[in-house]
TORBATI-608774 format. One record per residue (C-alpha): residue number from 1; residue in one letter; x, y, z. Coordinates in nm, 2 decimals, always signed. Example, Ala and Ser with C-alpha at 12.3 -4.5 7.8 and 13.67 -1.06 7.14 Angstrom:
+-----+------+--------+--------+--------+
! seq ! type !     xx !     yy !     zz !
+-----+------+--------+--------+--------+
!   1 !    A !  +1.23 !  -0.45 !  +0.78 !
!   2 !    S !  +1.37 !  -0.11 !  +0.71 !
+-----+------+--------+--------+--------+
***
This chain:
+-----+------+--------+--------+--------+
! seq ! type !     xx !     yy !     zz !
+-----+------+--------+--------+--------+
!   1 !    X !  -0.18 !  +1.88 !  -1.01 !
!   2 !    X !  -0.31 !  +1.55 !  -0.87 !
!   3 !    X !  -0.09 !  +1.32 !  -0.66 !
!   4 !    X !  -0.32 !  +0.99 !  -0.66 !
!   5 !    X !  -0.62 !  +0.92 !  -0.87 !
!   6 !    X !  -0.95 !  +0.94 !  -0.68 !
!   7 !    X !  -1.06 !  +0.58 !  -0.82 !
!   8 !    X !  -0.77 !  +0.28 !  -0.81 !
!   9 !    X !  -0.91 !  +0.02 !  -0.96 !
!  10 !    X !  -0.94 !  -0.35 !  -0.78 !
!  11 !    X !  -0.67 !  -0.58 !  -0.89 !
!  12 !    X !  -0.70 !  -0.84 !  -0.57 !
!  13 !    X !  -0.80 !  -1.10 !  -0.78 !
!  14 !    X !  -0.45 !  -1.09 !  -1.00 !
!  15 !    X !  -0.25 !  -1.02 !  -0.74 !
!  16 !    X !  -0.35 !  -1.36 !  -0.52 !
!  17 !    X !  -0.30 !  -1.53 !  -0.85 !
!  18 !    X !  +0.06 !  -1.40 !  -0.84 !
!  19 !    X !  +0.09 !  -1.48 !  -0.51 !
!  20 !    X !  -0.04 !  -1.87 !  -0.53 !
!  21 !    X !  +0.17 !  -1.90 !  -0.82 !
!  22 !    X !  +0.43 !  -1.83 !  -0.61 !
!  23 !    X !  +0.34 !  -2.03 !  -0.36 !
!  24 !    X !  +0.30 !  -2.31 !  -0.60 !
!  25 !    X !  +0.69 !  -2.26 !  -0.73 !
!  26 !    X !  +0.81 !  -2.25 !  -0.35 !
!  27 !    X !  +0.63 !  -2.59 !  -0.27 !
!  28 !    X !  +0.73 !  -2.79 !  -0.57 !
!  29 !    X !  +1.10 !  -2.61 !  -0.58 !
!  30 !    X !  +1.18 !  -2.47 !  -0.24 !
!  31 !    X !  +1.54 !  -2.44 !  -0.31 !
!  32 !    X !  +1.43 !  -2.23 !  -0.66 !
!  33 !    X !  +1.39 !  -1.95 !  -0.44 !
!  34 !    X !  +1.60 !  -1.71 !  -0.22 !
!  35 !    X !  +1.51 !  -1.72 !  +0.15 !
!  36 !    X !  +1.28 !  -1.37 !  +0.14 !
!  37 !    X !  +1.11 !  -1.38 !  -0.20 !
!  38 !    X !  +0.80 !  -1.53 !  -0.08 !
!  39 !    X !  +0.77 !  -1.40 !  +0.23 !
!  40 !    X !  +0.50 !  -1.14 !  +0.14 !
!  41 !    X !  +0.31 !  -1.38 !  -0.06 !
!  42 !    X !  +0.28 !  -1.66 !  +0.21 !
!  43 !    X !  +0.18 !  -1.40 !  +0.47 !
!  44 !    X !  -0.10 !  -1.27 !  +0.27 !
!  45 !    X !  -0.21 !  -1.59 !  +0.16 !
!  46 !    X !  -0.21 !  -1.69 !  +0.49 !
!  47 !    X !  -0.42 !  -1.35 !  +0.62 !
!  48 !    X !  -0.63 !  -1.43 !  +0.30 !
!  49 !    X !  -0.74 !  -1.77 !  +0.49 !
!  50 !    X !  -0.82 !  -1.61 !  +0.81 !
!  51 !    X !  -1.02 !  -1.43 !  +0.65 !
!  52 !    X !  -1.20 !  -1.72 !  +0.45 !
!  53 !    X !  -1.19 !  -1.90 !  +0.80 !
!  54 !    X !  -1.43 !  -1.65 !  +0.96 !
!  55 !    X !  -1.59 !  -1.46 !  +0.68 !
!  56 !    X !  -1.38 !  -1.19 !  +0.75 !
!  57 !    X !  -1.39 !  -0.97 !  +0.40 !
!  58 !    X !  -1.44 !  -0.62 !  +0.45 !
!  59 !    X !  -1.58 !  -0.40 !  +0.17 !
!  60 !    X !  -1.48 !  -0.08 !  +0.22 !
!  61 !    X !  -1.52 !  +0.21 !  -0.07 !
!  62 !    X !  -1.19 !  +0.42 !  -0.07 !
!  63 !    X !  -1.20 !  +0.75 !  -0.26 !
!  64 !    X !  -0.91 !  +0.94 !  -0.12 !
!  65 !    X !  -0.84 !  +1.24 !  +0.11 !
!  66 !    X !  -0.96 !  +1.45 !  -0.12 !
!  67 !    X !  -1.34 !  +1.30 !  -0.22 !
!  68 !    X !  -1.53 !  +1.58 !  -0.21 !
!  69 !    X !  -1.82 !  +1.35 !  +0.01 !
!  70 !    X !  -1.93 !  +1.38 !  +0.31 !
!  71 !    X !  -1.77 !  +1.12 !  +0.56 !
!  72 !    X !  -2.13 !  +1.03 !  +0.67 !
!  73 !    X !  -2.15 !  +0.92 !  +0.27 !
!  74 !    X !  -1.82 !  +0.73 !  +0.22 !
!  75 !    X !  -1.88 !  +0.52 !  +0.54 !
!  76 !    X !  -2.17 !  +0.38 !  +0.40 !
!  77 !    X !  -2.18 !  +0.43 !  +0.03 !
!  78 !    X !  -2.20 !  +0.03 !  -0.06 !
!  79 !    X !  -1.94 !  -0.14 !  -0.26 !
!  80 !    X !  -2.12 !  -0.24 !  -0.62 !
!  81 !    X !  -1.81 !  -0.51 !  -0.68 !
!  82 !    X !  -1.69 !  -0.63 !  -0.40 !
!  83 !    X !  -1.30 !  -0.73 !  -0.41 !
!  84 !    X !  -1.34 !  -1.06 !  -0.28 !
!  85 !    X !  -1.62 !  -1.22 !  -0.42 !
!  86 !    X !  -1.41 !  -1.38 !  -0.70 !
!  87 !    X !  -1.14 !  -1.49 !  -0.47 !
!  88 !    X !  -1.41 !  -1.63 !  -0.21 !
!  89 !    X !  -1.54 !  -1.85 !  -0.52 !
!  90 !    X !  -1.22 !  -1.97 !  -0.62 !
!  91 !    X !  -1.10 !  -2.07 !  -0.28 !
!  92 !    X !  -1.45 !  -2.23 !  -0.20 !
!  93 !    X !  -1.41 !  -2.43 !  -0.53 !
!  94 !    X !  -1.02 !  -2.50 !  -0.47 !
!  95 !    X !  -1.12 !  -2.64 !  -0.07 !
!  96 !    X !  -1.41 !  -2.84 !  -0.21 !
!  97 !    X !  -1.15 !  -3.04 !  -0.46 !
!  98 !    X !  -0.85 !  -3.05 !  -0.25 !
!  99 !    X !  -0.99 !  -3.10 !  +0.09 !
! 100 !    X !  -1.25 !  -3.29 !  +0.00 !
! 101 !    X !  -1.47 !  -3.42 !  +0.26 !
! 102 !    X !  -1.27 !  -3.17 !  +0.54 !
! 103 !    X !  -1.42 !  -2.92 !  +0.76 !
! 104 !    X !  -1.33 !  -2.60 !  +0.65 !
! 105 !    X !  -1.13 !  -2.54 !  +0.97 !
! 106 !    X !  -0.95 !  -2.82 !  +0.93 !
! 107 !    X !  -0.84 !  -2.77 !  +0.58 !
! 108 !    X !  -0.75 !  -2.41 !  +0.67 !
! 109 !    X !  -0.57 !  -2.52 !  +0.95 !
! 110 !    X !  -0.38 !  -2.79 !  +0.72 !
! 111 !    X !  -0.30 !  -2.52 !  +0.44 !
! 112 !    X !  -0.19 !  -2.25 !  +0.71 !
! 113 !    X !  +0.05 !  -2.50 !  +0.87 !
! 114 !    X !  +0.18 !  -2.59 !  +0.50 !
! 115 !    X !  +0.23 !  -2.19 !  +0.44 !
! 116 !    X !  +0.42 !  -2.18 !  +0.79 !
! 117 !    X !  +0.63 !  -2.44 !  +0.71 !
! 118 !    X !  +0.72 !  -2.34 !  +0.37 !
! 119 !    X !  +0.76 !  -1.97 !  +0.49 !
! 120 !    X !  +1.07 !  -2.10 !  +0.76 !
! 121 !    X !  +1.19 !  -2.31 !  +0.48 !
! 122 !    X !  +1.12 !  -2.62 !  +0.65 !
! 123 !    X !  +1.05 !  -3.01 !  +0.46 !
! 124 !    X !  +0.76 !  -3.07 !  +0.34 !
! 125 !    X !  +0.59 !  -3.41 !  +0.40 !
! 126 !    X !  +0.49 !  -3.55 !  +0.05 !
! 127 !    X !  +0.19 !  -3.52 !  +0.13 !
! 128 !    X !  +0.19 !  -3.18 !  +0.20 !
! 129 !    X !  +0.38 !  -3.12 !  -0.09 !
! 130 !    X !  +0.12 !  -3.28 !  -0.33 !
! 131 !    X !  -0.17 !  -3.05 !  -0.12 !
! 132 !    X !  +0.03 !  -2.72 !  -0.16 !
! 133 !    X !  +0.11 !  -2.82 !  -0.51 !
! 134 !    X !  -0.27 !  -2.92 !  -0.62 !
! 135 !    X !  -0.45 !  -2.65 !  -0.40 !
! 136 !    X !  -0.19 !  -2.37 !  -0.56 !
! 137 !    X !  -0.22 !  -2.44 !  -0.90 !
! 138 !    X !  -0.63 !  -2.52 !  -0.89 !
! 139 !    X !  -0.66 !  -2.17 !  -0.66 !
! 140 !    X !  -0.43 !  -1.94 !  -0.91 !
! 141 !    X !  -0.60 !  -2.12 !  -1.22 !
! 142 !    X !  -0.98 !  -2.06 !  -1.07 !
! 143 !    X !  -0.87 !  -1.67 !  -1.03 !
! 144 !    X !  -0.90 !  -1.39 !  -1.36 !
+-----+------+--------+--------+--------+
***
């Protein structure tokens, strides 16, 4: 009897639209939400944009314990549909709109602060509210 299926299919792209919808709630209605029900979600948004910061996306193929390959084959069979390619394009096309005119370190830098500051349940500025708010909703909308 098998404990896990050999092939889990990708659902990254869903799940980061949960997770900015999320973050969208906790921006425009920070006291909607209990102090730990966002946590997860701002952290791997936040890890999400260190990796969009440095190109960081790693495509790895993972069959299991049990794949009846050769390690020398798993380690560099290539991915045909890499996971982030869809969240890559929606978080280039969600900076270009909201940040327009920003380096991409910068703008990082700005939403990363907003997702610290939200995570410790601090104030928002307005301003920060209205970036969280737009770059939220435009991010979760541009995913499947």
């Amino acid at each position: 009897m098998a404990i896990m299926s050999s092939y889990r299919p990708d659902n990254s792209s869903a799940r980061y639209k949960r997770f900015a919808q999320m973050a969208y709630t906790c921006a425009i209605e920070p006291k909607s939400t209990k102090k730990y029900d966002n946590e997860i979600p701002l952290e791997s948004l936040f890890r999400l944009l260190e990796m969009y910061r440095y190109n960081a996306f790693k495509d790895d193929a993972h069959s299991g314990v049990l794949a009846l390959r050769s390690a020398s084959e798993i380690r560099h069979h290539p991915v045909a549909n890499a996971w982030h390619l869809s969240i890559k394009q929606a978080l280039d096309e969600t900076f270009n709109e909201v940040f327009e005119g920003k380096s991409k370190d910068e703008a990082v830098r700005e939403l990363e602060t907003i997702l610290y500051l939200m995570s410790n349940r601090k104030q928002l500025t307005a301003e920060q509210k209205d970036q969280a708010a737009d770059f939220f909703r435009l991010f979760s909308e541009a995913l499947l």
